[in-house]
C-alpha positions in Angstrom: 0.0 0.0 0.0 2.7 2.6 0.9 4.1 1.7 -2.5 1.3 2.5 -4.4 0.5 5.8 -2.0 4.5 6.7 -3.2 3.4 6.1 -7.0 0.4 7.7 -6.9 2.5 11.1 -5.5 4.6 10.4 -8.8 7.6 10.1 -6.5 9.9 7.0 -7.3 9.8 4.6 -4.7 13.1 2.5 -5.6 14.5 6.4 -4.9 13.5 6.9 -1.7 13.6 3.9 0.4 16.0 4.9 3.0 13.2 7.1 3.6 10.0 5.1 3.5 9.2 5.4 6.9 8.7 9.1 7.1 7.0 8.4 3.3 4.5 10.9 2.4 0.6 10.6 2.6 -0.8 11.7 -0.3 -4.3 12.7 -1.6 -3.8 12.4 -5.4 -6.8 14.2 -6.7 -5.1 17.6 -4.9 -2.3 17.7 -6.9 1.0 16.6 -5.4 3.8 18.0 -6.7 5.5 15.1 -9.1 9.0 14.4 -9.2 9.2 15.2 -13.3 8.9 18.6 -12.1 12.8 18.5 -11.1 15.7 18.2 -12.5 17.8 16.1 -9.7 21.7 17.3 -10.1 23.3 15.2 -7.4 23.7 18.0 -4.8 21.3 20.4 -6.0 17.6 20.6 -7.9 16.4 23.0 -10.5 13.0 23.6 -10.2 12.1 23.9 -13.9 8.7 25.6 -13.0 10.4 27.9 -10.9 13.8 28.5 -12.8 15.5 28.3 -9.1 18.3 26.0 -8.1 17.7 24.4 -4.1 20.2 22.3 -2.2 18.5 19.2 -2.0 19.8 18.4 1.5 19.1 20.6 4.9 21.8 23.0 6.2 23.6 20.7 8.6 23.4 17.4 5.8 25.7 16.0 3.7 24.9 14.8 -0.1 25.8 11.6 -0.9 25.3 9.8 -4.3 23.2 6.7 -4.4 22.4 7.6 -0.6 20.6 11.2 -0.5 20.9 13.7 2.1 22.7 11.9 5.4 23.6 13.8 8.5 21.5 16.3 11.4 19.8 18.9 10.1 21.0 21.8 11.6 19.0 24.1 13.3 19.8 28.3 13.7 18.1 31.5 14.8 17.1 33.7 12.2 20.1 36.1 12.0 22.5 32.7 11.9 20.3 31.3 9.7 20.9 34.3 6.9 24.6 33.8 7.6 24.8 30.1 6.0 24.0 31.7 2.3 27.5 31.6 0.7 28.8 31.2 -2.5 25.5 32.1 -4.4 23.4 30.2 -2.1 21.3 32.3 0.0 18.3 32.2 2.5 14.7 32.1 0.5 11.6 34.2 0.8 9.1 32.7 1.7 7.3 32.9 -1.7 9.9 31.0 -2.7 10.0 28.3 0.1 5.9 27.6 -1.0 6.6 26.8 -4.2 7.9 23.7 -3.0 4.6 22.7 -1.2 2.1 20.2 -1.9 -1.2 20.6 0.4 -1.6 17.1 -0.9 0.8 15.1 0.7 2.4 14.8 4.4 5.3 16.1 4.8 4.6 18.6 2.2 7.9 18.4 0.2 8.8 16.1 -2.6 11.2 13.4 -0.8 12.8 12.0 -4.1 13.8 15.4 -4.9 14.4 16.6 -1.2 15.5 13.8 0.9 16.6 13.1 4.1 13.7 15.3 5.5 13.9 15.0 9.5 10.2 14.6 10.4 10.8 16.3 14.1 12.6 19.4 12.2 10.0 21.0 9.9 10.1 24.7 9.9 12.0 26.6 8.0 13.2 29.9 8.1 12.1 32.3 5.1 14.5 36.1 4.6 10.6 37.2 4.6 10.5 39.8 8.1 7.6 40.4 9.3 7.3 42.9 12.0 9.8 43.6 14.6 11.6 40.5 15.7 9.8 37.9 13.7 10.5 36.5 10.4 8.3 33.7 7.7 8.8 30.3 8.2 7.3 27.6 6.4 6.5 24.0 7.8 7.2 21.1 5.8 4.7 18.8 7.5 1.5 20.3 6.3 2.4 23.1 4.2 1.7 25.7 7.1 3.4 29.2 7.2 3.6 31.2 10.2 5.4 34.3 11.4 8.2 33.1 14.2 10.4 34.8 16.6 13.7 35.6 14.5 15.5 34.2 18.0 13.9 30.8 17.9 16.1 27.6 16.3 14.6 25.9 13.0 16.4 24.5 10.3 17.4 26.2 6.4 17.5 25.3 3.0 19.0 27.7 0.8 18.4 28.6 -2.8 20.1 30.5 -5.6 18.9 31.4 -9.2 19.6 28.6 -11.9 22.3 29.1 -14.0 
């Protein structure tokens, strides 16, 4: 059954087994978003619908061919949290951070194109402010964005423009 629930989200189940058992949920008439959306590029993913470039693993993870994202995803307050965009990479807004949410499925985020996805460790910061002293984040559980102390820890996934 979780098989055909994986299928059904157009993610590739051979893909993803070192994470079938935080595998999403997914209601297939809402429109999860499908892995042929992505171009996978070991380390990174172009969103071709998008034209941005993501890290596919978590500040904090490691990439590793043939077995995704490994490591702890890292967790920093906001202003540490802008300070991990380097070379490029930098901290998304949070317009940016919901195109990569599907209402459809739980968590939220394509897992064959984002793996390693701590379920505990959700929330992620946006550059969005808000007002003074809190900042966008979006949850990757159920798709849920919410305006957060900037001094509270969640984790990051940074972003640049494609090439």
């Amino acid at each position: 059954m979780l098989k055909q629930v994986v299928a059904a989200c157009g993610f590739n189940a051979a893909l993803i087994a070192p994470v079938l058992a935080a595998a999403p949920t997914c209601d297939p008439q809402r429109n999860p978003i499908p892995s042929t959306r992505y171009e996978m590029r070991g380390a990174e993913v172009l969103d071709k619908e998008t034209g941005l470039t993501w890290q596919r693993c978590s500040v904090g993870q490691t990439w590793n061919e043939g077995e995704g994202c490994t490591g702890t995803v890292e967790e920093f307050n906001w202003q540490n949290a802008k300070k991990q965009a380097r070379r490029g990479w930098r901290l998304p807004t949070r317009d940016e951070l919901e195109t990569l949410i599907s209402r459809a499925c739980s968590p939220s985020i394509n897992p064959e194109a984002f793996p390693g996805v701590d379920p505990v460790k959700l929330w992620y910061w946006s550059s969005t402010q808000d007002t003074s002293g809190l900042a966008w984040l979006v949850q990757f559980g159920g798709g849920a964005t919410f305006n957060g102390y900037q001094t509270a820890p969640n984790a990051v996934r940074l972003v640049k423009e494609a090439k």
